[in-house]
VEXDREN-2710 file (C-alpha; in Angstrom, 1 decimal):
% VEXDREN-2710
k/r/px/py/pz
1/UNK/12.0/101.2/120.4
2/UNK/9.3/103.4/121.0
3/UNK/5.5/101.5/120.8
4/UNK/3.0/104.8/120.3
5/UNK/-0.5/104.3/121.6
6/UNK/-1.7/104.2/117.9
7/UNK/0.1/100.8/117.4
8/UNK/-1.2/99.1/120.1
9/UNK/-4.9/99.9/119.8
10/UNK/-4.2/98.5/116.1
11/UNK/-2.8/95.2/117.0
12/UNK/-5.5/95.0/119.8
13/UNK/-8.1/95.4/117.2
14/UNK/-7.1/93.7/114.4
15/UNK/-6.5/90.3/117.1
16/UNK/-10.2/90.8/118.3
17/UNK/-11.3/90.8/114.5
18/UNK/-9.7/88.1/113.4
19/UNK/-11.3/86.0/117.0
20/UNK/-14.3/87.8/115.8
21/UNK/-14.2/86.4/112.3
22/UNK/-13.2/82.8/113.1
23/UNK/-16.1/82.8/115.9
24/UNK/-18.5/84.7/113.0
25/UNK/-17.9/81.4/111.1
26/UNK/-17.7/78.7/113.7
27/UNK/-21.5/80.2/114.6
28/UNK/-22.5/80.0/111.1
29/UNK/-21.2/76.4/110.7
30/UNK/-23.5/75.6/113.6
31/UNK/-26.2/76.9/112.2
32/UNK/-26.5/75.6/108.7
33/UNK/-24.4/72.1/110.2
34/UNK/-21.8/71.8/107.4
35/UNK/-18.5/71.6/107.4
36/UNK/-17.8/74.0/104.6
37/UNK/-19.8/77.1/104.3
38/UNK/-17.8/78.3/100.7
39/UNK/-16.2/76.5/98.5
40/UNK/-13.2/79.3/98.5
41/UNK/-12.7/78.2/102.2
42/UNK/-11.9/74.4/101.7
43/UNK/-11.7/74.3/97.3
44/UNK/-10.3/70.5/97.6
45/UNK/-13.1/69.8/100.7
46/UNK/-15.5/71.7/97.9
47/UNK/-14.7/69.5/95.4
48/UNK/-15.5/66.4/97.5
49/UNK/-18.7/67.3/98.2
50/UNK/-19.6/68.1/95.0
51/UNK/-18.2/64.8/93.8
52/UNK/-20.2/62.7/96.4
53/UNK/-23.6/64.7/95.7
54/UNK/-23.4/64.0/91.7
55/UNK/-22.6/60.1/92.8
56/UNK/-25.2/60.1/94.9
57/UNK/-27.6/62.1/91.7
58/UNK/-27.1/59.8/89.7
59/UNK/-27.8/56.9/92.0
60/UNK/-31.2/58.4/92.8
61/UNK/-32.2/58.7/88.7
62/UNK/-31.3/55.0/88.6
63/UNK/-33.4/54.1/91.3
64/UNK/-36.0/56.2/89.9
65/UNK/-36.2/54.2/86.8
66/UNK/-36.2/51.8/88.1
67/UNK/-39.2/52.1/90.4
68/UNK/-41.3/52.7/86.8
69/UNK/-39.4/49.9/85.3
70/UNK/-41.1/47.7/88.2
71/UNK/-44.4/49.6/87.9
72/UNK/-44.6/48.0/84.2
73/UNK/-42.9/44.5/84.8
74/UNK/-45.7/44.1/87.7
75/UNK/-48.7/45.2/85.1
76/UNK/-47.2/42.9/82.5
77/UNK/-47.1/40.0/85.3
78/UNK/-50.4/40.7/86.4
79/UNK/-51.9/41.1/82.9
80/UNK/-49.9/37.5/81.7
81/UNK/-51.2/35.8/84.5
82/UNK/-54.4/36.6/84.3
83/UNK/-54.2/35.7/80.3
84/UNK/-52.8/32.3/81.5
85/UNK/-56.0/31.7/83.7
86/UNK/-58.1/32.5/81.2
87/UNK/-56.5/29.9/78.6
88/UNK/-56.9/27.1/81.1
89/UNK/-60.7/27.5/81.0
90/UNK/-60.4/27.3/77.4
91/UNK/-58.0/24.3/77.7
92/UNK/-60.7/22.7/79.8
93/UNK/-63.7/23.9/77.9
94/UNK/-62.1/22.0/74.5
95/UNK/-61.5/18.9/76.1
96/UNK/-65.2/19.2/77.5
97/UNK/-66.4/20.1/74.0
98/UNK/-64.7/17.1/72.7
99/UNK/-66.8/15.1/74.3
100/UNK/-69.0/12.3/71.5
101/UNK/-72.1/13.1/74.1
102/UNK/-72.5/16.5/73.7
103/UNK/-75.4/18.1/71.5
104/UNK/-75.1/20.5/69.4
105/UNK/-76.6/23.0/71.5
106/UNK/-74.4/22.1/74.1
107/UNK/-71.1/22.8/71.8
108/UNK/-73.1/25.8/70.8
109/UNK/-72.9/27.1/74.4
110/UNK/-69.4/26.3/75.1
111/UNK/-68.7/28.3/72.0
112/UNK/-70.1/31.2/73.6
113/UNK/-67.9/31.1/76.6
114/UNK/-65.1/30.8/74.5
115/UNK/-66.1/33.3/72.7
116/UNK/-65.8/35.6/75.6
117/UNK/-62.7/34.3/77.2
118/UNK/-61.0/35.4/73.5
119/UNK/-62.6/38.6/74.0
120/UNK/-60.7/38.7/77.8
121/UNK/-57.4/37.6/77.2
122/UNK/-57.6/40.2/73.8
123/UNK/-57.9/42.8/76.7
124/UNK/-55.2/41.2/78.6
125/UNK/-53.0/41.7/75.3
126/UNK/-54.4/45.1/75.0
127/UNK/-53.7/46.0/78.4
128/UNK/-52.0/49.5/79.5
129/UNK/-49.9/50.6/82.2
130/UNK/-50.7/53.6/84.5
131/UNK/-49.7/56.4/81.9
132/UNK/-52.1/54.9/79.1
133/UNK/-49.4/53.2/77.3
134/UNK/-49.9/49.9/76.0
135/UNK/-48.5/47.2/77.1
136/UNK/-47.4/44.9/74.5
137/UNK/-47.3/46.9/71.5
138/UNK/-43.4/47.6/71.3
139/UNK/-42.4/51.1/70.9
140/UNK/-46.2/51.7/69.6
141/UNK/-47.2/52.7/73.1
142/UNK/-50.1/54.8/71.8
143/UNK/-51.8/52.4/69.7
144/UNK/-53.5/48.5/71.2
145/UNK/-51.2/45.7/70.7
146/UNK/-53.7/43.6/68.5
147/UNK/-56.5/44.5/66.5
148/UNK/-58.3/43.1/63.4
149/UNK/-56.5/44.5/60.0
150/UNK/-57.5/47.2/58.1
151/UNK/-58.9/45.2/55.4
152/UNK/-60.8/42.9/57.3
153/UNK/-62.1/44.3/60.5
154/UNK/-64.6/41.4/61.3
155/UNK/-60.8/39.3/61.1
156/UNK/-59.1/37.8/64.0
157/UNK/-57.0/40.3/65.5
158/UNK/-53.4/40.4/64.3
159/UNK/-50.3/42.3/66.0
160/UNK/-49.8/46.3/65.4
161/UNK/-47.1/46.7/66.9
162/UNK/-43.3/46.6/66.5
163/UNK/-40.3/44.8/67.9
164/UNK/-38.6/47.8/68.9
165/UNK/-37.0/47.0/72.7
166/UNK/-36.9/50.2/75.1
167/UNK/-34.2/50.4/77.7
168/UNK/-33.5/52.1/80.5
169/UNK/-30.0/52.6/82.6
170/UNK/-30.3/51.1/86.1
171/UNK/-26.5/51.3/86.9
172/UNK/-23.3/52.3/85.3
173/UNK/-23.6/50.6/82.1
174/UNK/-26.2/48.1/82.8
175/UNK/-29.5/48.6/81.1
176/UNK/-33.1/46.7/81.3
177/UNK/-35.7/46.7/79.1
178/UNK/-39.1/48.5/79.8
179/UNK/-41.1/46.8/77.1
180/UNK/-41.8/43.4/74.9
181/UNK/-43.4/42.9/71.6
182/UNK/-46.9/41.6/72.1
183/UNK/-45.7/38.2/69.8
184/UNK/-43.2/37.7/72.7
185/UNK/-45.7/36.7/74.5
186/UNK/-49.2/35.9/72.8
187/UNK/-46.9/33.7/70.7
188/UNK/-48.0/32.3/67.3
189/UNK/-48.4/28.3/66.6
190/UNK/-47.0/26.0/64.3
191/UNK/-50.2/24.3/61.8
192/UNK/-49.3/21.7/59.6
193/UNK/-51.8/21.0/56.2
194/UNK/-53.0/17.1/56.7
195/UNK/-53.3/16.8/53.3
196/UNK/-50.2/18.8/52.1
197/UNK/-48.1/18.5/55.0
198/UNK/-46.8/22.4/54.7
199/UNK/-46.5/24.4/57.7
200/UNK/-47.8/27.9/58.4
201/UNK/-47.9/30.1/61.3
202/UNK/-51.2/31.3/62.6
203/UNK/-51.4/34.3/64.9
204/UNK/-52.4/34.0/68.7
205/UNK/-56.0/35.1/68.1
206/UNK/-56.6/33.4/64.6
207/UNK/-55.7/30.0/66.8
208/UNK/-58.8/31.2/69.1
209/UNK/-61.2/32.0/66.8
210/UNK/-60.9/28.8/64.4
211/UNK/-61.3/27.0/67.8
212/UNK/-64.7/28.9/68.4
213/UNK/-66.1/28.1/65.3
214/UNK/-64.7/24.4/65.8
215/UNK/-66.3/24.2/68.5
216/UNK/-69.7/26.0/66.9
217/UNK/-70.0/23.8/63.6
218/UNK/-68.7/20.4/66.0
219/UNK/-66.2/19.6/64.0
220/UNK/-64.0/17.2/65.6
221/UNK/-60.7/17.0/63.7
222/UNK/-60.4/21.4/64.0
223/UNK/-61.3/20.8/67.9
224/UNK/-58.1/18.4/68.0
225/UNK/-56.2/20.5/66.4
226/UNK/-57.6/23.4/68.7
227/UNK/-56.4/21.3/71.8
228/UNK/-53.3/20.9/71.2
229/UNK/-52.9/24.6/70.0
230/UNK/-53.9/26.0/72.8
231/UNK/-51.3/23.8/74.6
232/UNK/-48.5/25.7/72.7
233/UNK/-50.3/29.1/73.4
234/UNK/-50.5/28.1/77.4
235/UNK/-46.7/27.7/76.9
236/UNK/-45.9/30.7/75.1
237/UNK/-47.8/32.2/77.7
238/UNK/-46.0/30.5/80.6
239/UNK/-42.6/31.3/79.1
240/UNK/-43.2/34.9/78.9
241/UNK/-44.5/34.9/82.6
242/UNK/-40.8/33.4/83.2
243/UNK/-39.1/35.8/81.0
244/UNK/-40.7/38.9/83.4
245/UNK/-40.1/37.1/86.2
246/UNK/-36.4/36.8/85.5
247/UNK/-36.2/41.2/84.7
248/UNK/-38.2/41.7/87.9
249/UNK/-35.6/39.3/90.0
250/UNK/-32.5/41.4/88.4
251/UNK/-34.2/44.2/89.3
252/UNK/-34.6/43.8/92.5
253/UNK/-31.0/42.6/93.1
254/UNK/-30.1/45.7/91.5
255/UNK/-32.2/47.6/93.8
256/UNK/-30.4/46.1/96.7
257/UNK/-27.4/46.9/95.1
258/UNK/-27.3/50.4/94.5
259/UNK/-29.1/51.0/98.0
260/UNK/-25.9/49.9/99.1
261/UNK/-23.9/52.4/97.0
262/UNK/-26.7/55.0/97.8
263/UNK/-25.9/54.3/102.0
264/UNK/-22.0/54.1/101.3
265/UNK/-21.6/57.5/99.1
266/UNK/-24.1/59.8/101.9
267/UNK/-21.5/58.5/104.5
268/UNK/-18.7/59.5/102.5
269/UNK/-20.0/62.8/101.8
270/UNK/-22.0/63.3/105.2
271/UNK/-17.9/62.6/106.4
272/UNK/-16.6/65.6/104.3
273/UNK/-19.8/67.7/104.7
274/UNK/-21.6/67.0/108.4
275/UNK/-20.7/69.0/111.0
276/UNK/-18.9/67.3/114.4
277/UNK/-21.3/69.3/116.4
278/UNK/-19.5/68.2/119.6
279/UNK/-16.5/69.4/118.4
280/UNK/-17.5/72.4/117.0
281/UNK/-19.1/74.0/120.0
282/UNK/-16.4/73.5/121.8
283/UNK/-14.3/75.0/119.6
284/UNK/-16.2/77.8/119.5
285/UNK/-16.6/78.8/122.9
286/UNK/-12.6/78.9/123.2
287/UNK/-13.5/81.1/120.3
288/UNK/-15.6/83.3/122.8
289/UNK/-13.2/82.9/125.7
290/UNK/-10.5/84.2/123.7
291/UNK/-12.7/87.4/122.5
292/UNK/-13.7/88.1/125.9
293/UNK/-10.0/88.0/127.1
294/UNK/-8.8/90.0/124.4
295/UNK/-11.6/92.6/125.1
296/UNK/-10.9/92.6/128.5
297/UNK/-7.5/93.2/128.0
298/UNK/-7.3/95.7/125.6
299/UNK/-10.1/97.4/127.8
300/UNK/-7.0/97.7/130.5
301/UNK/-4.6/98.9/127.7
302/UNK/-6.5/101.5/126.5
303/UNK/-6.7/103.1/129.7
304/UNK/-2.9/102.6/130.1
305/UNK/-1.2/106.3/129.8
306/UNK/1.6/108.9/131.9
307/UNK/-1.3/110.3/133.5
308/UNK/-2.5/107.5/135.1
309/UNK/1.4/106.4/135.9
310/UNK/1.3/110.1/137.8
311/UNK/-2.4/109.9/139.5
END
C-alpha cells in the first residue's frame, strides 16, 4: 500500500490538533479552576454542580431569614425586658404608696412617677424594629400596637392590632414565627366585682391607669387591688420574655444546624467542581510534551522525500 505525502501531513495534523485542543482546555481549566468548563463536556458532572449550588441557594435564603428573624426576637427581648424593669418600679412604688403614713401629697407624687413609667412601658409596647414596623401589633406592622380608641381618645390605650402569626422557612419544612400579638405579651388581668363577684378582663394599660388614679385619690382598697394586678402583669411579662427566649434558642440550634449542611454541600460540590491543580498541571505539560514531540516530528516528516533519499 502506497501512503502519499498528502496522507501523512493529514494524520500529522489532525494528531497535533487534537494535543492542541485537549491542552487549549486543560489551560483554560487552570485558569478559571473548575473542573468543568461546559456542561456539554461532563452533562452528568453538569448536573451535579447544578444540584449542589441550588442546595447550597437555598441554604443561604434560610440563613438569611433567619438573620432578620433574630434581628426582631432580639428587639422584642430588649423591648420586654426593659418593660419588665419598668413594672418593678411600679411594683415597688404601690407597695410604697400603700403605706398608712404617707400624705396626700406624697401619694400625689408617686402618682406622677407612675404616671410616667405607664407612659414608658406604652413605648416599650409601641416599640418598632429597624424597618419601622411595629413590634407587637400582629400583622398590623404599620400601625402602634396600643392606642386609646377612637371614641375615647383621653381612654387607656387598648390593643389595635391582630392575632395574625407571620412565619418564615428556616429549613426544609420547619418554620418560626417573626411576630406576636401585643396581648401575648402585655397580657390582660382577671378583676373580680367585690360586691357582685363577676369577673371581667381589663386590658394591660386600663390596669395602669386605675392604679394611677388609685394611687391619686388614696384609695386603699383600688391600690390593693393595683398590687396584686401588677403581679399578674409582671408575669405575663415574664412569660413572654420566656416565650422569645425559647424562638431565639431554636434558632440558634438551627443556625448551627444548617451551617453544618451549608460546610457539607460546598465540599460536595467544591469535589465535583474544584480543580486538582496539582494534577492538572501535570497533566498538562505531558499535554505540551506530547505537542512539542509531535511537532518535532512531523517537522522531520515533512522534509522526508526521493530527493532527499538521492542527495
Amino acid at each position: 500500500m502506497k501512503i502519499s505525502n498528502s496522507f501523512l501531513f493529514d494524520r500529522a495534523s489532525n494528531q497535533m490538533s487534537q494535543v492542541q485542543s485537549r491542552l487549549v482546555k486543560s489551560q483554560a481549566q487552570v485558569a478559571s479552576g473548575k473542573q468543568v468548563l461546559q456542561p456539554s463536556d461532563e452533562p452528568q458532572q453538569s448536573s451535579s454542580i447544578q444540584r449542589y449550588k441550588s442546595l447550597l441557594s437555598r441554604q443561604e435564603n434560610f440563613m438569611s431569614n433567619m438573620g432578620l428573624v433574630k434581628a426582631r426576637l432580639d428587639t422584642e427581648a430588649n423591648a420586654v425586658e426593659n418593660a419588665i424593669s419598668l413594672m418593678f418600679r411600679v411594683k415597688e412604688l404601690t407597695v410604697q404608696a400603700s403605706n398608712d403614713t404617707l400624705s396626700g401629697a406624697d401619694r400625689q407624687s408617686i402618682a406622677t412617677e407612675l404616671k410616667g413609667l405607664r407612659q414608658q412601658i406604652l413605648s416599650m409596647a409601641n416599640a418598632q424594629d429597624t424597618s419601622g414596623n411595629h413590634l407587637f401589633s400582629g400583622s398590623r406592622v404599620g400601625q402602634p400596637a396600643f392606642a386609646p380608641p377612637a371614641d375615647d381618645p383621653t381612654g387607656s390605650p387598648v390593643y389595635q392590632g391582630d392575632r395574625t402569626r407571620m412565619e418564615v422557612l428556616i429549613g426544609d419544612q420547619r418554620t418560626l414565627p417573626t411576630n406576636r400579638a401585643g396581648p401575648e405579651v402585655f397580657t390582660r388581668v382577671v378583676r373580680t366585682d367585690a360586691d357582685t363577684g363577676t369577673s371581667t378582663g381589663v386590658g394591660f394599660f386600663q390596669s395602669l391607669d386605675d392604679l394611677v388614679d388609685a394611687v391619686a385619690n388614696s384609695s386603699q382598697a383600688n391600690m390593693q387591688r393595683g398590687n396584686q394586678e401588677v403581679d399578674a402583669l409582671i408575669d405575663g411579662l415574664v412569660l413572654a420574655q420566656a416565650d422569645i427566649g425559647t424562638d431565639m434558642s431554636n434558632l440558634d440550634q438551627q443556625t448551627m444546624t444548617l451551617e453544618d449542611l451549608t460546610n457539607t454541600i460546598k465540599m460536595n460540590l467544591s469535589s465535583v467542581e474544584d480543580l486538582d491543580y496539582a494534577k492538572a498541571i501535570t497533566q498538562m505539560n505531558k499535554q505540551m510534551m506530547s505537542l512539542e514531540a509531535a511537532q518535532s516530528s512531523f517537522s522531520k516528516i515533512s522534509q522526508l522525500s526521493l530527493f532527499s533519499y538521492l542527495r
